[in-house]
C-alpha positions as CSV (number, residue, x, y, z in Angstrom):
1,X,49.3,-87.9,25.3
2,X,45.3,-87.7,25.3
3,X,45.5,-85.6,28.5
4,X,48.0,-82.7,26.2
5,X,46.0,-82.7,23.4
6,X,43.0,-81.9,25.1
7,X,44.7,-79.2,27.0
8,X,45.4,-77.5,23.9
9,X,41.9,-78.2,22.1
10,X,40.8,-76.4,25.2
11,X,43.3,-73.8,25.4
12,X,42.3,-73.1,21.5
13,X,38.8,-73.4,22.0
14,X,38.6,-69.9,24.1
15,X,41.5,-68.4,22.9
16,X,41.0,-64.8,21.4
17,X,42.8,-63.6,18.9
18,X,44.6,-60.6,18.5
19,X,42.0,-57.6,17.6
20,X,41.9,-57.2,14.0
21,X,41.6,-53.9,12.6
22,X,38.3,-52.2,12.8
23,X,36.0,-51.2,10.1
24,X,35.4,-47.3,9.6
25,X,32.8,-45.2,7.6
26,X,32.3,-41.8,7.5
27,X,29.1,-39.8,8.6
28,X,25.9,-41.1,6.6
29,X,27.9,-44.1,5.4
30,X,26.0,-46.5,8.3
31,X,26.3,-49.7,5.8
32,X,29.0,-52.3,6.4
33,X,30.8,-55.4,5.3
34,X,31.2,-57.5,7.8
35,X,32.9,-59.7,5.3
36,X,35.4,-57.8,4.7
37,X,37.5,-58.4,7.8
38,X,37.3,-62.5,7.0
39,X,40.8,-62.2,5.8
40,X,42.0,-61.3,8.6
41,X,39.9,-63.1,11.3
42,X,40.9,-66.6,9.6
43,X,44.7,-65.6,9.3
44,X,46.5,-68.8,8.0
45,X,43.7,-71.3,8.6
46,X,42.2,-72.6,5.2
47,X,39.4,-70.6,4.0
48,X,37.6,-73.9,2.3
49,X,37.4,-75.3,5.8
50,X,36.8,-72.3,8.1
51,X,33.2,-70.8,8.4
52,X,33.1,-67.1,9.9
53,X,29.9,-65.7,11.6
54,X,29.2,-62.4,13.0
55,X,27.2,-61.6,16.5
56,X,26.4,-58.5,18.2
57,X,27.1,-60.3,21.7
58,X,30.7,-62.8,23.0
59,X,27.6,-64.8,24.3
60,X,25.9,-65.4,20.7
61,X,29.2,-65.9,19.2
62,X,30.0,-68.9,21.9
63,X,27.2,-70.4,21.3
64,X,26.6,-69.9,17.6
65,X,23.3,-68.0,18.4
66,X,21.4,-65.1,16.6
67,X,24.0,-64.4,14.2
68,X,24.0,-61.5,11.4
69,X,22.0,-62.3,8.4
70,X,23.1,-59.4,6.3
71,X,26.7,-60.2,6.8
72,X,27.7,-58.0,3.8
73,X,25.1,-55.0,4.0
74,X,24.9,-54.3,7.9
75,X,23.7,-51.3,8.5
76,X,24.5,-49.5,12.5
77,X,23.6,-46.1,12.8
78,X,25.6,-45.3,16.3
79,X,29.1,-43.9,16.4
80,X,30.6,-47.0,17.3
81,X,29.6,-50.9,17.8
82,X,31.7,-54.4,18.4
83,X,31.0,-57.2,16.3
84,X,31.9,-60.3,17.7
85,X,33.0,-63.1,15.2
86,X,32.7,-67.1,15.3
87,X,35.7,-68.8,13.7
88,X,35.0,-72.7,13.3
89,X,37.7,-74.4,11.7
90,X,36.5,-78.2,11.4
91,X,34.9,-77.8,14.3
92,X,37.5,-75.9,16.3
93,X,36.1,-73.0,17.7
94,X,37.0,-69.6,18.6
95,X,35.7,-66.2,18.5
96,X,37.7,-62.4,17.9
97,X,36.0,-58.7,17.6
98,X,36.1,-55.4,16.0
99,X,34.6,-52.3,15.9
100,X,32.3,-50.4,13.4
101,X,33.1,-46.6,14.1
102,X,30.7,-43.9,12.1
103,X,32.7,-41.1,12.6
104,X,30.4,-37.3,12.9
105,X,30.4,-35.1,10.2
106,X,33.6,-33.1,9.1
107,X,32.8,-29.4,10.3
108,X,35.3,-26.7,9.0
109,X,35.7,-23.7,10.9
110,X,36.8,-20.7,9.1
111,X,38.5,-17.5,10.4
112,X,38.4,-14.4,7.6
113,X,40.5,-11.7,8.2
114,X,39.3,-8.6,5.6
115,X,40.7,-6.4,3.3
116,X,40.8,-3.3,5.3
117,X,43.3,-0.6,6.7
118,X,45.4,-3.1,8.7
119,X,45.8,-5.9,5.4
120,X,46.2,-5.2,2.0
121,X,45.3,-8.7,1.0
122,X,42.3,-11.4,2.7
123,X,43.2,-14.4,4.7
124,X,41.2,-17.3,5.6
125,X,42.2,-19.7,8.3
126,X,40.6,-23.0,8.4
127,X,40.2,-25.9,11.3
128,X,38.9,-29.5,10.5
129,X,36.7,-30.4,13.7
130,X,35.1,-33.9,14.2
131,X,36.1,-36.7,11.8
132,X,39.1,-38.4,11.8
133,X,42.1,-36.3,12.1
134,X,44.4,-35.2,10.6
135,X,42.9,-33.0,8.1
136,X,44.0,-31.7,4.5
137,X,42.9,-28.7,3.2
138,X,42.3,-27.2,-0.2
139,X,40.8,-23.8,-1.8
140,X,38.8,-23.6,-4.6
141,X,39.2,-27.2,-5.5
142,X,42.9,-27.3,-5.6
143,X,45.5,-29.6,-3.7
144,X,44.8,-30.7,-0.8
145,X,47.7,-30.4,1.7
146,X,48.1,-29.3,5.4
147,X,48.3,-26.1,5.2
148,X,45.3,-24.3,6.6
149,X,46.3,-20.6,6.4
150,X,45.8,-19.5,2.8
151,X,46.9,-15.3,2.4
152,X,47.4,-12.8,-0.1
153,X,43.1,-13.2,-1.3
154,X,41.7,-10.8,-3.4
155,X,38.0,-9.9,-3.0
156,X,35.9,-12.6,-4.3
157,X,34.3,-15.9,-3.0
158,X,36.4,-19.1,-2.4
159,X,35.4,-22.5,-2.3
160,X,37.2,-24.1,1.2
161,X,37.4,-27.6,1.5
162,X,38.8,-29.9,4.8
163,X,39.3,-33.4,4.0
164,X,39.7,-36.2,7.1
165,X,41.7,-39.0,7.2
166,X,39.1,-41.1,6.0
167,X,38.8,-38.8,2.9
168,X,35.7,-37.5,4.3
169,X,35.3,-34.2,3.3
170,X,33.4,-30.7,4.0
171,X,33.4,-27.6,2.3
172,X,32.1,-24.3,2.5
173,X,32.1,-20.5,0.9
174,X,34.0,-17.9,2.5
175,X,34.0,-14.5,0.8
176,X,36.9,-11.6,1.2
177,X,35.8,-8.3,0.7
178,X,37.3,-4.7,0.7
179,X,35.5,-2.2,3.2
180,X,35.3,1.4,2.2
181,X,38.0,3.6,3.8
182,X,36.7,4.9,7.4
183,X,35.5,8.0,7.7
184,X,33.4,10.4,9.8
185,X,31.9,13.6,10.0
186,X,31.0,15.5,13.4
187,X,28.7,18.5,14.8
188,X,29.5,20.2,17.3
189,X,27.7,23.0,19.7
190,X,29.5,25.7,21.1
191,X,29.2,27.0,24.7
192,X,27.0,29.4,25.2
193,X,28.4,31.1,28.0
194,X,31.6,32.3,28.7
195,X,33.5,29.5,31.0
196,X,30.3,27.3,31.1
197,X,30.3,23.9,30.3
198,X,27.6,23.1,27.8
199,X,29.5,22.1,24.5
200,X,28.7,19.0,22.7
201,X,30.1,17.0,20.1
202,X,28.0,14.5,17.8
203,X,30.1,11.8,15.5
204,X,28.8,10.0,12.5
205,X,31.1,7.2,11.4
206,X,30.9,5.2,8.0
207,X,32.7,3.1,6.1
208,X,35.2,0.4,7.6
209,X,33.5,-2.2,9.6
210,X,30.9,-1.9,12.6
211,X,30.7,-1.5,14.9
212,X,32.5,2.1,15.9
213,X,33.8,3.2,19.3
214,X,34.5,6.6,19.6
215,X,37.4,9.1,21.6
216,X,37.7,12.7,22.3
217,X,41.9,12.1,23.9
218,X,43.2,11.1,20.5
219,X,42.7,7.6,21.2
220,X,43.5,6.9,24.9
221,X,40.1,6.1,25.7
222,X,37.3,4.7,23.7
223,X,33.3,4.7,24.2
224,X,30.9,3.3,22.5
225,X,28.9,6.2,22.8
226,X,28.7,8.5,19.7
227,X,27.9,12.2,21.7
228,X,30.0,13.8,24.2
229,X,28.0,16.4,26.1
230,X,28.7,18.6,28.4
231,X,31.9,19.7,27.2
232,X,33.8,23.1,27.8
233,X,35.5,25.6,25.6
234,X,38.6,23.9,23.5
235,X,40.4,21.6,21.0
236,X,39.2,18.1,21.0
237,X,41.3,15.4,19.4
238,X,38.5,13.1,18.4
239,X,39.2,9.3,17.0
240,X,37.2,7.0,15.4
241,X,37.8,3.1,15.5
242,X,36.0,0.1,13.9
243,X,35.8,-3.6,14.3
244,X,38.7,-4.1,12.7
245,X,41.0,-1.9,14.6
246,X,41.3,1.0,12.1
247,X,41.7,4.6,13.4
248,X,40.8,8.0,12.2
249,X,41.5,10.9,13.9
250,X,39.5,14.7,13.3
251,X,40.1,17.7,15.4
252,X,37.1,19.7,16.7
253,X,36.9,23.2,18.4
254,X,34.5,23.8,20.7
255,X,33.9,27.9,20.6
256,X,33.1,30.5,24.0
257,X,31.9,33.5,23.5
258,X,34.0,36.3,25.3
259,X,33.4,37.4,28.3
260,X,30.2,39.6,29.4
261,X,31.2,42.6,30.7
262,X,30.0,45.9,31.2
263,X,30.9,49.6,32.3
264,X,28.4,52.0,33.8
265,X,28.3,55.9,33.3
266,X,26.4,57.9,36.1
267,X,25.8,61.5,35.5
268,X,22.4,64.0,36.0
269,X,20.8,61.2,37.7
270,X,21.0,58.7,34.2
271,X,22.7,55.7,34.0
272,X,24.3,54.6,31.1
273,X,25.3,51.0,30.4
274,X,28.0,49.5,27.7
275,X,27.9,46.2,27.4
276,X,30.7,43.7,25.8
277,X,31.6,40.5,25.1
278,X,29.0,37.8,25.0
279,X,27.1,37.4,21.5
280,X,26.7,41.3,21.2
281,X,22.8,41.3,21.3
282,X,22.0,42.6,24.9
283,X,19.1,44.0,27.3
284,X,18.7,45.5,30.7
285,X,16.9,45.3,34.0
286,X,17.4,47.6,36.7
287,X,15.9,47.7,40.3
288,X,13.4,47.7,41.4
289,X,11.9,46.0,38.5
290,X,14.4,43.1,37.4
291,X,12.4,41.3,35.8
292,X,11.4,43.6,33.1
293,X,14.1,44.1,30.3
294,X,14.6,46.3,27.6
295,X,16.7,47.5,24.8
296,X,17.5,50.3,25.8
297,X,20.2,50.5,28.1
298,X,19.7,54.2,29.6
299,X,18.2,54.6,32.4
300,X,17.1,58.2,33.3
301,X,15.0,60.4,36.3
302,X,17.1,58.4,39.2
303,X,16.4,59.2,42.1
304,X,19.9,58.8,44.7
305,X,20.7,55.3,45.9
306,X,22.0,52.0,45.2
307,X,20.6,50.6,41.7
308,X,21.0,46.8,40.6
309,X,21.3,46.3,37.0
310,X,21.5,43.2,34.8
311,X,22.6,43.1,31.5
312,X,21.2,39.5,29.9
313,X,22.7,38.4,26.7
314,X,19.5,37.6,24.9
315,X,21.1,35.4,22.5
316,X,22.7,32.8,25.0
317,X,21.3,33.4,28.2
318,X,23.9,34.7,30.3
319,X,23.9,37.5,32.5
320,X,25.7,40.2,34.4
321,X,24.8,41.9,37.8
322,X,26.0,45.2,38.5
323,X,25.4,47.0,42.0
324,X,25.6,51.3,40.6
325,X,25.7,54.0,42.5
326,X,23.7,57.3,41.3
327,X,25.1,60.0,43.9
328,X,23.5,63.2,45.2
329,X,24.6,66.5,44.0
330,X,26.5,68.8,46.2
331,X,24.6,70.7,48.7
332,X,24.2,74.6,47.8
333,X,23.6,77.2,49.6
334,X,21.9,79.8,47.7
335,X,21.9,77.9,44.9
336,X,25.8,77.9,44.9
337,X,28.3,75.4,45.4
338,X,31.0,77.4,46.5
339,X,30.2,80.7,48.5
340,X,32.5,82.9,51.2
341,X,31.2,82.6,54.4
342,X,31.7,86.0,57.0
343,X,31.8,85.0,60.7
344,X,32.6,85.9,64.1
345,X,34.6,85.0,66.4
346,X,33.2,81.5,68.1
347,X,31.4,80.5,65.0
348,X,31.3,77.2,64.7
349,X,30.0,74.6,61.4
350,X,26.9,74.6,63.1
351,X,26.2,77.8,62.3
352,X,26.5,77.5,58.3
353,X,22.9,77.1,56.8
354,X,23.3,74.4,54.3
355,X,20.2,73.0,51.6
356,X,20.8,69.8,51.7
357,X,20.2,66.3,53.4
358,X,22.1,64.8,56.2
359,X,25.0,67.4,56.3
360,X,28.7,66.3,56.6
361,X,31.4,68.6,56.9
362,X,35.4,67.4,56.1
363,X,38.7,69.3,55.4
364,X,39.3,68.4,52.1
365,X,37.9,68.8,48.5
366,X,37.1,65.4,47.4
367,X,36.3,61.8,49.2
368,X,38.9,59.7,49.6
369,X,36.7,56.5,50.2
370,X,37.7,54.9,46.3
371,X,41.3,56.0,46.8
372,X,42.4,55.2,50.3
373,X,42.4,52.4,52.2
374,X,42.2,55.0,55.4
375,X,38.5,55.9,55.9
376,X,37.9,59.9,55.9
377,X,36.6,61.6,59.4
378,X,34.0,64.4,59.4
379,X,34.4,67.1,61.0
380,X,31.7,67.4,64.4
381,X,29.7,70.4,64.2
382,X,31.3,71.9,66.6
383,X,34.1,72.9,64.8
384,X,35.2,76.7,65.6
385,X,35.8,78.8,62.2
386,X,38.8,79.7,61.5
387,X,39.6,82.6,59.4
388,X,41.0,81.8,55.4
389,X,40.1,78.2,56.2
390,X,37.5,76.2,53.1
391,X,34.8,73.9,54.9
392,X,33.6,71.0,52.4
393,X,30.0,69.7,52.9
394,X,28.7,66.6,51.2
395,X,24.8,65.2,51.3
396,X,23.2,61.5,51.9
397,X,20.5,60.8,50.8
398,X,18.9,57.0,50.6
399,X,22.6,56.0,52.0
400,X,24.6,57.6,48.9
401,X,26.8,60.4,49.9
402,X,27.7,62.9,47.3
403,X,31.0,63.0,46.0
404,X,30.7,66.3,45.2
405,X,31.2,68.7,47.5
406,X,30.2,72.5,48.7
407,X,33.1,74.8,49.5
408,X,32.9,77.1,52.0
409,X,35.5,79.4,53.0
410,X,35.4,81.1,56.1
411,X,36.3,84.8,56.1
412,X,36.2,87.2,59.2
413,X,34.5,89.8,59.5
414,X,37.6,91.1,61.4
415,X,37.7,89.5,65.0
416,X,40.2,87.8,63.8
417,X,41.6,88.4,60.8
418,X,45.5,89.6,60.3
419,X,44.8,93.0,60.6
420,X,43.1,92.6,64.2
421,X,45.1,93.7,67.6
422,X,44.5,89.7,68.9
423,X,48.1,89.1,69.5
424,X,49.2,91.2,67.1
425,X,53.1,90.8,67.5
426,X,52.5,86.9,67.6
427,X,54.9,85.3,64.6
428,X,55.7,81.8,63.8
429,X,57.5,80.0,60.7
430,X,57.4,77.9,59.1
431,X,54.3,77.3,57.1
432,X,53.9,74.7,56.1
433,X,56.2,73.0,58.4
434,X,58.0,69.5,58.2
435,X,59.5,69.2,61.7
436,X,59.9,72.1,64.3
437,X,57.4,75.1,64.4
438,X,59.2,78.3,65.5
439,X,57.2,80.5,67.7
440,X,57.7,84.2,69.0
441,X,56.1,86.9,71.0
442,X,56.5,90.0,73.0
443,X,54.5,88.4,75.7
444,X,54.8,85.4,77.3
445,X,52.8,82.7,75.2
446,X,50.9,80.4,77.9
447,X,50.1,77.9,76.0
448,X,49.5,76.1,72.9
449,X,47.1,73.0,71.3
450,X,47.1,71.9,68.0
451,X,43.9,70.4,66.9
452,X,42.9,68.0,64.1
453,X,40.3,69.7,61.5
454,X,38.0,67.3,62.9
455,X,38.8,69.1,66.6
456,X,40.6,66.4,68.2
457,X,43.3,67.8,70.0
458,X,47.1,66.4,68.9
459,X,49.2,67.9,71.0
460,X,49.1,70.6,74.4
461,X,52.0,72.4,75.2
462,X,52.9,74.8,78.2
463,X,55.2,77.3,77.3
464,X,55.7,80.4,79.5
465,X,58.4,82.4,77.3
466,X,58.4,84.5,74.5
467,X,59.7,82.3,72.1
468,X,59.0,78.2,71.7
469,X,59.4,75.3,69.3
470,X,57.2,72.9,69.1
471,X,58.5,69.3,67.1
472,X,55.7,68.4,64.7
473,X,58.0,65.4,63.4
474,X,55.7,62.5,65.0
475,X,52.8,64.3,63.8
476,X,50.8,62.7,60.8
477,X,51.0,65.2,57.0
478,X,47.7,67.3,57.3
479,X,46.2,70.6,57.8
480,X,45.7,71.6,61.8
481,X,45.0,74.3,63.8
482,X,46.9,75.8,66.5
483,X,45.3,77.6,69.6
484,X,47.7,80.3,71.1
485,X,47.0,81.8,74.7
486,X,48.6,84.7,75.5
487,X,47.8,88.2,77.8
488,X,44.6,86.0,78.7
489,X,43.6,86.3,74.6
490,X,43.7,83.0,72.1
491,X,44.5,83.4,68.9
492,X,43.8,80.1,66.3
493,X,45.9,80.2,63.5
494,X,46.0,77.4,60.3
495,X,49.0,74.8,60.4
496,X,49.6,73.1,57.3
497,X,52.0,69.6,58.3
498,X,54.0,68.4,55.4
């Protein structure tokens, strides 16, 4: 019997009891009662006969050492501490613990959503953080429930307050305001020249909420940059945007001027310039001197040649390059441009005295260098007159050939004209001719050659007979002459190919 009772004085002696409930304060509040967890330390032992100490240690609570003084008015400063407690009970021992737990501060943080394009009405959003959860919440000192979203504010300033479990409580101001619509105005800077690239657009943004981005694709892309340079000629959809998502759009044109252009009249040695397009204020440069320009856009006394002019468009800066020709005049002879010319037989172009500068002699009126893509032939020197026939001669001079021309018909003085006894029963039809060339005499024709005015020979026919056709079908449209030898006589006569 002795041994089981002191089996259970022993077994009671370091037994702990359950944890009793521990003692919490709110930030600041670091003084406690101790005391206040007696109750429930003693349980059902009698209080009269029970003594209760307090120790920061299990050790000091064994052995009844260094116990609290201030029982009722302890005062810990760190978040959380275990007080150990001494329960003697007529002189049965044992010990149990709690904590003190100073929570931190209740900290409230606050999400305000403004009055602005995208809500009509504020909202606030409030989270408790740090004390004891769970929270309650309240606005301007009303009840206090968990709801933490609070909507449909007008401007003004509201009182927020977030309450802990402990009833610890934190509030702060939040104020909903109404931004002033967004809006924007925008300069912009034309392109100077036509198809160039230097257009600019400037935005200044207000109202709403900053900061702005900016877009010139109607929104597709934002920047944050304000000035879009280097732009060319167009429409630009331009959009605005501020912090809180609001977008508003402007459109801006960016202006070209029209195309520089100009036209260029040569005549008596002058040229005269008209200019177009661009910003309508123009001046001129011509070669040799380019870099001297002036108002005046005629340009008079030229000698022949090749001029470069440039038209500048003083206003903007753009230019136009123009390579002119001035031509020479038409050689004369005799101070005519046009004359009869008597030869005799075996005359050639050589022997027409031009005044002039390199000489050049063709078939026709007028060059056909603008107007066909088949480069004319002069005609050699060389070239025997024929009779009825016009001669064209143009001049170069400083490598510009006139486009006019002299004319110089030859006439005979009578070797061989119609009325001459060369061949004089020679006939032939028709003229001009398409195809075949009929030929007939009342002695044996020996041969034939047609020659190019330039005196390239086409064709060389024997013929032997009195009567011939030649087939002119493979030969090119043109005018040609045709050699006739007969008796030991030639006779050259004018073809004219259709």
């Amino acid at each position: 019997m002795k041994k089981t009772l002191l089996a259970l004085l022993f077994l009671f002696t370091n037994l702990f009891y359950a944890q009793v409930s521990d003692i919490e304060h709110c930030a600041g509040d670091t003084s406690f009662n101790l005391t206040s967890q007696k109750t429930l330390l003693i349980g059902n032992l009698n209080p009269a006969e029970t003594i209760v100490t307090y120790h920061l240690s299990l050790e000091d609570a064994t052995n009844n050492t260094n116990a609290i003084a201030n029982q009722a008015n302890y005062v810990s400063n760190v978040a959380s501490r275990t007080i150990y407690a001494r329960i003697d009970n007529n002189g049965v021992v044992t010990t149990n613990y709690f904590n003190l737990i100073l929570y931190s501060s209740v900290v409230e943080k606050v999400t305000i959503e403004q009055i602005s394009c995208r809500n009509e009405k504020g909202k606030i959003t409030v989270q408790g953080i740090a004390g004891k959860a769970p929270y309650t919440y309240s606005i301007n000192r009303g009840t206090y429930s968990p709801i933490n979203v609070f909507i449909d504010l007008v401007p003004g300033i509201y009182l927020i307050n977030t309450k802990d479990a402990l009833g610890c409580e934190m509030s702060m101001n939040a104020v909903i305001t109404t931004d002033e619509p967004l809006k924007a105005t925008y300069a912009k800077t034309d392109v100077n020249c036509n198809g160039d690239y230097d257009g600019s657009i400037s935005i200044n943004a207000k109202g709403g909420r900053s900061p702005y981005t900016y877009s010139l694709d109607g929104g597709a892309t934002f920047v944050s940059t304000n000035v879009f340079l280097n732009l060319a000629a167009g429409t630009y959809k331009i959009a605005i945007k501020d912090d809180n998502g609001c977008v508003v759009p402007y459109m801006a044109t960016i202006s070209e001027p029209a195309i520089l252009s100009a036209t260029a009249a040569v005549e008596n040695q002058t040229i005269t310039i008209n200019a177009a397009g661009g910003s309508g204020s123009y001046m001129y440069a011509i070669s040799p001197n380019l870099n001297q320009f002036f108002t005046d856009s005629v340009f008079s006394n030229l000698t022949p040649g090749i001029y470069t002019v440039v038209i500048l468009d003083k206003n903007a800066g753009c230019y136009l390059i123009k390579e002119i020709s001035v031509n020479p005049p038409s050689p004369l002879i005799n101070g005519k441009n046009a004359i009869n010319f008597d030869f005799t037989p075996g005359q050639t172009l050589a022997d027409i005295v031009v005044d002039g500068q390199n000489i050049k002699w063709y078939g026709s009126q007028n060059s056909t260098g603008k107007t066909s893509k088949k480069a004319e032939t002069d005609l050699p020197l060389t070239t025997v007159l024929v009779d009825g026939t016009t001669y064209y001669a143009s001049q170069t001079i400083n490598n510009v050939e006139s486009t006019q021309r002299l004319a110089v018909t030859a006439k005979s003085n009578g070797a061989l004209s119609n009325e001459d006894f060369v061949l004089p029963n020679f006939k032939f039809y028709p003229n001009p001719v398409k195809n075949k060339l009929s030929l007939s005499n009342t002695a044996n024709i020996d041969e034939v050659e047609l020659s190019a005015v330039s005196g390239k020979s086409v064709l060389l026919k024997k013929i032997n007979d009195i009567h011939s056709e030649i087939d002119l079908s493979n030969i090119s449209t043109g005018v040609y002459f045709l050699k006739v030898k007969s008796e030991g006589k030639t006779k050259t006569i004018k073809i004219v190919k259709e």
